[in-house]
N, C-alpha and C positions, 0 to 999 in steps of 0.2 A: 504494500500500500504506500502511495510516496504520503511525504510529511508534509503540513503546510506551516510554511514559515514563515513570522510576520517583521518586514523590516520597515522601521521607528527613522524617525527625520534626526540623523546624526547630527554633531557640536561638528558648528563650522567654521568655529570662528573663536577667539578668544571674547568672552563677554558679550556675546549673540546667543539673543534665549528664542527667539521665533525667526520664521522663514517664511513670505509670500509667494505660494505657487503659479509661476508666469506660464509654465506650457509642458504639457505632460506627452514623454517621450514613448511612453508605452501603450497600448490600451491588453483593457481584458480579455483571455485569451493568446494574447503574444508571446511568443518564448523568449527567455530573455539567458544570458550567460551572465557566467562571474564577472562583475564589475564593470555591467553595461550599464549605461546611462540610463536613468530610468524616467526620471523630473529634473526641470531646470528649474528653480527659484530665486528669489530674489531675498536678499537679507541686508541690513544696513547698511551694506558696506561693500557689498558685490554681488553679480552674478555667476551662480555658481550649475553645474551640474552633476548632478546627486547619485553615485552609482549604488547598484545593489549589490552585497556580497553572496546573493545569491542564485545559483540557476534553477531556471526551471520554466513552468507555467504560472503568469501572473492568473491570479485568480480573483482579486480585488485594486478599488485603488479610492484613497480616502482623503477627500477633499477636493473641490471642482477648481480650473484657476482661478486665481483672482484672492483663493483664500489662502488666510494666513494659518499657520499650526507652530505649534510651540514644539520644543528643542526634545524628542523623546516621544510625540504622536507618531501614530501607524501612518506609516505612509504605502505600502502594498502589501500584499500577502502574495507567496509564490508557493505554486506544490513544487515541492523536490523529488526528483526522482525519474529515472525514462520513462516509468511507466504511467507518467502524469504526462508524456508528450505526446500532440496529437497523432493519427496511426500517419498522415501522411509527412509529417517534419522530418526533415533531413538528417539523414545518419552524422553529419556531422554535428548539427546543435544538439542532439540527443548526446552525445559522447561528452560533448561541452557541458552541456547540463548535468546531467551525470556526476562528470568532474570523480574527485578522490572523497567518495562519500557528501561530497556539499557540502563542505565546512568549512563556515564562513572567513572569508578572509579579513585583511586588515582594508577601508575601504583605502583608495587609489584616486589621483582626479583633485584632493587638495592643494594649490600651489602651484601648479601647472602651467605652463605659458598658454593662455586660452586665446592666444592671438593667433593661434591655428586653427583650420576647420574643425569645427565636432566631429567628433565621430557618430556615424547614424548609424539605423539597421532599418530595414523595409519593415513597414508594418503590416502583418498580417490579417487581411479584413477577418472580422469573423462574422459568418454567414448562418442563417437557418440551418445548410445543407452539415454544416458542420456541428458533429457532438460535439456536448460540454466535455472538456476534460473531467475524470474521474478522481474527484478529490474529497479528504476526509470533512474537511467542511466547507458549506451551503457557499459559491457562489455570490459576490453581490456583484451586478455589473453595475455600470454606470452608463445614464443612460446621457443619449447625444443631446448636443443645447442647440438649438432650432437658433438660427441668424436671426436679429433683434429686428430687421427689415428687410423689405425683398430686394436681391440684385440682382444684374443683367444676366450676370455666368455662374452660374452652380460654383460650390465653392471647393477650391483641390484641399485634399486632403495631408498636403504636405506639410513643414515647420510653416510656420509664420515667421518671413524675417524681420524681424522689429526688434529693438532693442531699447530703446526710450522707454522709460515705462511713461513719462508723461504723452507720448503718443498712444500708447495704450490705452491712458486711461480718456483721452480728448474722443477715442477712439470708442470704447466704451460706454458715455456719456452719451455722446452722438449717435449710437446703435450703430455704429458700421462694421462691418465682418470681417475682420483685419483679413483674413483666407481667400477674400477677393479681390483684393486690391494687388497690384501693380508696382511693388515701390520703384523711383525712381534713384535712388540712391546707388553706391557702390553696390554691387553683385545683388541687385534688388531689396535694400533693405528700403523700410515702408518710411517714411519721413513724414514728419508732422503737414507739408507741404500738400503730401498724397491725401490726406485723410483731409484735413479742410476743402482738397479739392473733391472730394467724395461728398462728404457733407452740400457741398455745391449743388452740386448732380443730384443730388438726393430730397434736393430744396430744402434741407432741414437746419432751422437756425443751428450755430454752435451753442453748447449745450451752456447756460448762463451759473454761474458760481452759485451754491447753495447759502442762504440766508436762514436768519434764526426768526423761527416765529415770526414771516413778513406779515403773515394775515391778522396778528392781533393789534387791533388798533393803539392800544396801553401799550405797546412795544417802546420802551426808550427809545433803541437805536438796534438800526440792521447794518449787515456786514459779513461778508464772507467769514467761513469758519474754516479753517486748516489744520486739520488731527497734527499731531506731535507726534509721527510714530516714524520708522523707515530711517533711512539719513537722517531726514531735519530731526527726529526722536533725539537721536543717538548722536547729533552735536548739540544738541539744546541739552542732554542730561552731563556732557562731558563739560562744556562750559560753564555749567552750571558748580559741576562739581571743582573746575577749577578754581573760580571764584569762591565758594564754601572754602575751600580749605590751604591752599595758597594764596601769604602773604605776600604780594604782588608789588612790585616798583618798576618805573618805567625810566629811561633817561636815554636822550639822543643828541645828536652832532650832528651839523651840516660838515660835508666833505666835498673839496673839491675832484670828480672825477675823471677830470680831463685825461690826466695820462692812464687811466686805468684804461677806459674807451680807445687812446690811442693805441695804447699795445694790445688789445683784442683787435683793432684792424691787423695791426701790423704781424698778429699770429696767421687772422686770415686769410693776408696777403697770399701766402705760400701755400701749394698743393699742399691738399689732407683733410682730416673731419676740419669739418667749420667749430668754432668756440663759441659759446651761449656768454651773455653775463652773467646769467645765473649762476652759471656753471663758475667761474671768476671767481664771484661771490662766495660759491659754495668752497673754492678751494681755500679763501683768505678765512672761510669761518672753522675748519677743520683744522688750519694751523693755529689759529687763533686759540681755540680747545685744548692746543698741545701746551699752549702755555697757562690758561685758566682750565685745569678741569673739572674747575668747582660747579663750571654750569654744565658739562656732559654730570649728570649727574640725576640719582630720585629721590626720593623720602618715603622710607618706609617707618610708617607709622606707628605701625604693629611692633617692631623692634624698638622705635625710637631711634630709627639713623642714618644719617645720609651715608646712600650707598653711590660712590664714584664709579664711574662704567668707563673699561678699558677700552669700548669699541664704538664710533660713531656712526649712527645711522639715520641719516638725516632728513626729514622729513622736508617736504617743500607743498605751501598750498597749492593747487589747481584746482577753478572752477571749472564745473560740467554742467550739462544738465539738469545730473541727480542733484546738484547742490554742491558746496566745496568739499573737496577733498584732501587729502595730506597722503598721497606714497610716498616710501619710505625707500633712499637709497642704501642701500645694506655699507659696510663700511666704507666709509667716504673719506674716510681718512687716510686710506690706500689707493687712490684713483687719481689720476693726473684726470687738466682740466678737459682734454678727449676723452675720456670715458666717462669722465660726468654728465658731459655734455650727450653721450650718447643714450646715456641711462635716464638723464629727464626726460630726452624726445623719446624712449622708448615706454616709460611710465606715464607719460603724458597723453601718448595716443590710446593706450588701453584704459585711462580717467575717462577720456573725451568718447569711447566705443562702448564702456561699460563691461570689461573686461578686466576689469584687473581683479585679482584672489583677495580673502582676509589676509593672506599673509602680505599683501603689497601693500597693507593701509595699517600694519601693527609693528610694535616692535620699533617705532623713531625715540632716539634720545635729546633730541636736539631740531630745531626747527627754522626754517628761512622760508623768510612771509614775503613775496614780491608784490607787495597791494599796489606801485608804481604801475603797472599794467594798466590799474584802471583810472589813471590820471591821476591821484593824490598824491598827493608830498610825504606826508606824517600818519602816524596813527601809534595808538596801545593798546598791541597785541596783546589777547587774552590766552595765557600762556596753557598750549596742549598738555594737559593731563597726562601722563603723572611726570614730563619731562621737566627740567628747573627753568628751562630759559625759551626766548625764541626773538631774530633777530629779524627785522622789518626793515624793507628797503624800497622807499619812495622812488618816485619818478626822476628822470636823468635830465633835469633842464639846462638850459643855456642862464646865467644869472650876472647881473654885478659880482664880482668879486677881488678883494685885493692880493695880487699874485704877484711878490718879488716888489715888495713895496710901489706896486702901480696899480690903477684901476682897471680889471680888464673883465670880457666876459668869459668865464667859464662855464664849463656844466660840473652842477653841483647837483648833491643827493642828501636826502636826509637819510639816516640813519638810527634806528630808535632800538634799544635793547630792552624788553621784559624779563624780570628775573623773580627768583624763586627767592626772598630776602632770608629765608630760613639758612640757603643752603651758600650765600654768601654777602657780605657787606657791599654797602656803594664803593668803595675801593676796585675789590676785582670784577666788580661789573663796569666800573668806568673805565677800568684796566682794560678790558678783553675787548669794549668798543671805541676805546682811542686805537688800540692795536689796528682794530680793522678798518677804522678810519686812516688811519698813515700807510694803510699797505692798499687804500683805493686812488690815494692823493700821491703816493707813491709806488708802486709795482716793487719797485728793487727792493723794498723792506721785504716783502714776500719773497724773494730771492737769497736774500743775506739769511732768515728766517731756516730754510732748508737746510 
């Protein structure tokens, strides 16, 4: 008699207790092997897909998309066993399925460069003509969700390529059947673009923001409502918590940048990877650490101590989409300014696709905040939890300044440092950003430095 096995929505994440189901890779009936993709979901901090450790015949599946399940729900049941595969399935998945008794492995698929295609399997329709597998317990299918409107073209039964969830959900709102549309994006993914232009076609206004209680006339005041849960959740609780419990100090310097920007021309003058600023920046803030590492550094509370960290990994904001984000360059203190510069544009395109793993958004000791992107000078950085510091770099203007006792224009930058005042005085934090201030205004301190 094969066994029926039920596998639970595995820990995906450090400090991720739920997962939103975006598109289910399996249906009822399918045969699936060891550590095939089974659901794709969505968790605060990525899109992930979720392999089963086990072979067989899915014989359940619990939760439609759209819904969220907490960290430890059933997520399928599979029989195990050949004799749970249908009579016509292939001697090879039956072998697969099979496996060395069906015991379950460690799952596979966390961490992974998901900048590669997924891996897929054909779905097997399941038909009238076709028996239920013979399993020890009852079956639940799950039954198909009828399109919210009618369309021109029946709809394929393929993935949906979409990636946005806010297209999803514009998508949603507006009853359009993402299965029918078209995208016009890279290798067909659906773009917000597509779907307004559906909604078009469909003559159906865009679907208008939800208000509170419009119809009672005693209402104070209306206004959009926006859950707290997903990304924005899970930087509103981390912000939150950094404020709570880090004693926070902010202090900054204007620098002049000129020669810093000169010699990133003059790097890229010459065949080879191109040089980011960012990337500059990030090398003057790792040498900088070598000589303060009082802000590579946490506080653990529980013991009572600041613990100093031997390795730099450095996070950097990018907006997306989903909302901002921080990937984390693993140590950065070992990377000349080419491989940093390749390791941002390469974390930077899977923030902006919605690929990137928990592990590429965990695990920063240290933080550079480029809010200059969006025009601004200045700000105080609210320092990422549970890191001690994080280092904010305004916009690169042209200014008045006095250069070699004359008035001349430069491009100047501000520079603002947040620190953790537990884990060091205004001293070494005015220390580590005059440092990185004399090595923007000057390059060769960066050099002598080495």
């Amino acid at each position: 008699m094969p066994q029926v096995m039920e596998f639970k929505l595995p820990d995906l994440g450090e400090g991720l207790t739920e997962a939103e189901i975006v598109r289910w890779l399996v249906a009822v009936g399918d045969v699936v092997a060891i550590d095939q993709p089974v659901v794709e979901v969505e968790t605060a901090k990525a899109m992930v897909e979720v392999p089963c450790p086990y072979g067989g015949v899915v014989t359940a599946r619990f939760g439609e998309e759209g819904t969220e399940l907490p960290v430890g729900a059933p997520l399928i049941t599979v029989a195990v066993g050949a004799s749970s595969l249908p009579a016509e399935a292939p001697a090879a998945q039956a072998a697969e399925a099979e496996g060395a008794g069906n015991v379950p492995r460690p799952l596979i698929g966390y961490g992974e460069d998901h900048s590669r295609p997924a891996r897929r399997r054909r779905v097997r329709p399941v038909t009238a003509a076709v028996s239920a597998p013979a399993v020890a317990a009852p079956v639940a299918p799950v039954a198909p969700v009828a399109p919210a409107v009618p369309v021109a073209a029946p709809a394929p039964s393929g993935p949906v390529p979409v990636i946005s969830p806010l297209v999803r959900k514009l998508a949603k709102d507006g009853g359009v059947d993402l299965r029918a549309l078209t995208g016009s994006g890279p290798d067909g993914l659906i773009l917000r673009a597509d779907v307004e232009a559906a909604l078009a076609a469909l003559g159906a206004p865009e679907p208008a923001p939800a208000v509170a209680a419009a119809a009672a006339p005693t209402a104070a005041a209306q206004g959009e409502r926006i859950p707290l849960k997903g990304l924005r959740g899970l930087v509103a609780d981390k912000l939150s918590r950094s404020r709570r419990e880090i004693p926070d100090a902010t202090c900054w310097v204007d620098a002049d940048a000129t020669e810093l920007m000169a010699a990133r021309a003059a790097m890229n003058a010459v065949d080879g990877p191109k040089i980011s600023v960012l990337a500059l920046l990030a090398r003057i803030c790792t040498a900088a650490l070598a000589r303060y590492p009082e802000l590579n550094s946490t506080v653990d509370l529980e013991a009572n101590e600041i613990v100093r960290l031997s390795a730099v990994h450095l996070g950097f904001a990018a907006q997306t989409e989903r909302g901002l984000m921080v990937p984390v360059v693993r140590d950065a203190q070992h990377r000349s300014p080419e491989s940093l510069s390749a390791e941002f544009a390469r974390l930077t395109e899977l923030a902006r696709t919605g690929k990137l793993t928990p592990a590429d958004l965990t695990g920063g000791t240290f933080t550079l905040n480029n809010y200059g992107v969006f025009g601004v000078d200045g700000s105080t950085p609210i320092i990422n939890h549970p890191e001690a510091a994080m280092l904010g770099v305004g916009r690169i203007v042209p200014k008045p300044w006095v250069h070699e006792g004359e008035l001349a224009v430069r491009k100047v930058v501000q520079l603002s440092l947040t620190f953790d005042h537990r884990v060091c005085d205004g001293g070494t934090a005015g220390g580590f950003l005059r440092y990185v201030a004399d090595c923007v205004e000057s390059p060769a301190v960066l050099l002598r430095s080495l």
